[in-house]
C-alpha positions in Angstrom: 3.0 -3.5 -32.8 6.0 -5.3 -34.5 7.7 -8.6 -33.2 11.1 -5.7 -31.9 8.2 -3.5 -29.8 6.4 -6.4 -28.0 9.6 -7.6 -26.9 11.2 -4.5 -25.7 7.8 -4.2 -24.0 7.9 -7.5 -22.4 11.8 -7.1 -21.2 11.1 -3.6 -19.6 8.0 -5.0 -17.9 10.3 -8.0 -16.4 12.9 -5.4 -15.2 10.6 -3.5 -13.8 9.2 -6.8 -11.4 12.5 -7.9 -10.9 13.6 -3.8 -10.1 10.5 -4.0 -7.8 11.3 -7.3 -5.9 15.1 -6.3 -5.7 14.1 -3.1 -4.1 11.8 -5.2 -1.4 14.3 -7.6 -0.5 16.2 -4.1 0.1 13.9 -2.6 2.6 13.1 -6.1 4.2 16.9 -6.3 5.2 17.0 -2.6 6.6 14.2 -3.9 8.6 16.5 -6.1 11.3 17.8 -4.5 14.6 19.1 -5.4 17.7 18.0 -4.8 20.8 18.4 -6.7 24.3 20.8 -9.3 23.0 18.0 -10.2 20.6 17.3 -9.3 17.0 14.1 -7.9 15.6 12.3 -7.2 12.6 10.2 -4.0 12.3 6.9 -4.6 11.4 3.1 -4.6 11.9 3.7 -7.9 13.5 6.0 -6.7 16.4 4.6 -3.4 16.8 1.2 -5.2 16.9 2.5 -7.8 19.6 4.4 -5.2 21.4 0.7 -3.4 21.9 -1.0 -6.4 23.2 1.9 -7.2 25.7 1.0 -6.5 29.3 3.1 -4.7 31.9 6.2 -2.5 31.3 8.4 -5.8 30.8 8.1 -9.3 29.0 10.0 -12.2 27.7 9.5 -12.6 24.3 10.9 -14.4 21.4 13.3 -12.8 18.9 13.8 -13.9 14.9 15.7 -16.7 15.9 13.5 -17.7 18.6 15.0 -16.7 21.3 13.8 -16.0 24.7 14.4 -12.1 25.4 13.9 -9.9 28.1 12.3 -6.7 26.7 11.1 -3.0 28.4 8.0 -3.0 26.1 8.1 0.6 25.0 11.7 0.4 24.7 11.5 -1.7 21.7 8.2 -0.4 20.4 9.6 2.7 20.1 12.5 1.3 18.3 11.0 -0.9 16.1 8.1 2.2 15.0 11.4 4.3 14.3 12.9 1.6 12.1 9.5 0.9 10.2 8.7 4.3 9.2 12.0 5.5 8.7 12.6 2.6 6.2 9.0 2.6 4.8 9.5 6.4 3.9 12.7 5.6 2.1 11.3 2.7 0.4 8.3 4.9 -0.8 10.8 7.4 -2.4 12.8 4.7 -4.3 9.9 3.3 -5.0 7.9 6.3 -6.8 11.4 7.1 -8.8 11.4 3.4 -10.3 8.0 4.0 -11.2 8.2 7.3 -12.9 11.0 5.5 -15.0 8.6 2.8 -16.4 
């Protein structure tokens, strides 16, 4: 390899990273909601907590640490939607940056 190939090399493997982080950053945004006067972020964390929450109502804390009245399944279901609607998209873009590499 020449000095002009391991450069071109090195620059396309930066984009890619930085292609790859952008693209998180992305998805991590299309992750917030609102719901109850709160907002949310869907995720293993709140779908977890949600699950371990007892009764059909609680008071928990939002992103910016706000007390919130929820209906449990109410945002569960919400929050699932969001995750794997957004996860699904971010696979696809994901793949098509990859095949470009």
């Amino acid at each position: 390899m020449n000095t002009d190939q391991i450069i071109s090399h090195a620059r396309a493997r930066f984009d890619h990273a930085q292609a790859k982080q952008v693209l998180k950053e992305k998805y991590q945004a299309k992750m917030l909601f609102a719901y109850a006067g709160g907002m949310w972020r869907a995720g293993p964390e709140l779908l977890t907590m949600l699950l371990c929450v007892p009764g059909t109502e609680s008071v928990i804390l939002d992103l910016y640490n706000n007390p919130v009245k929820i209906i449990n399944t109410e945002l569960f279901n919400l929050a699932q939607q969001r995750w794997q609607e957004q996860m699904n998209s971010w696979l696809v873009e994901h793949e098509e940056l990859s095949k470009k590499r």
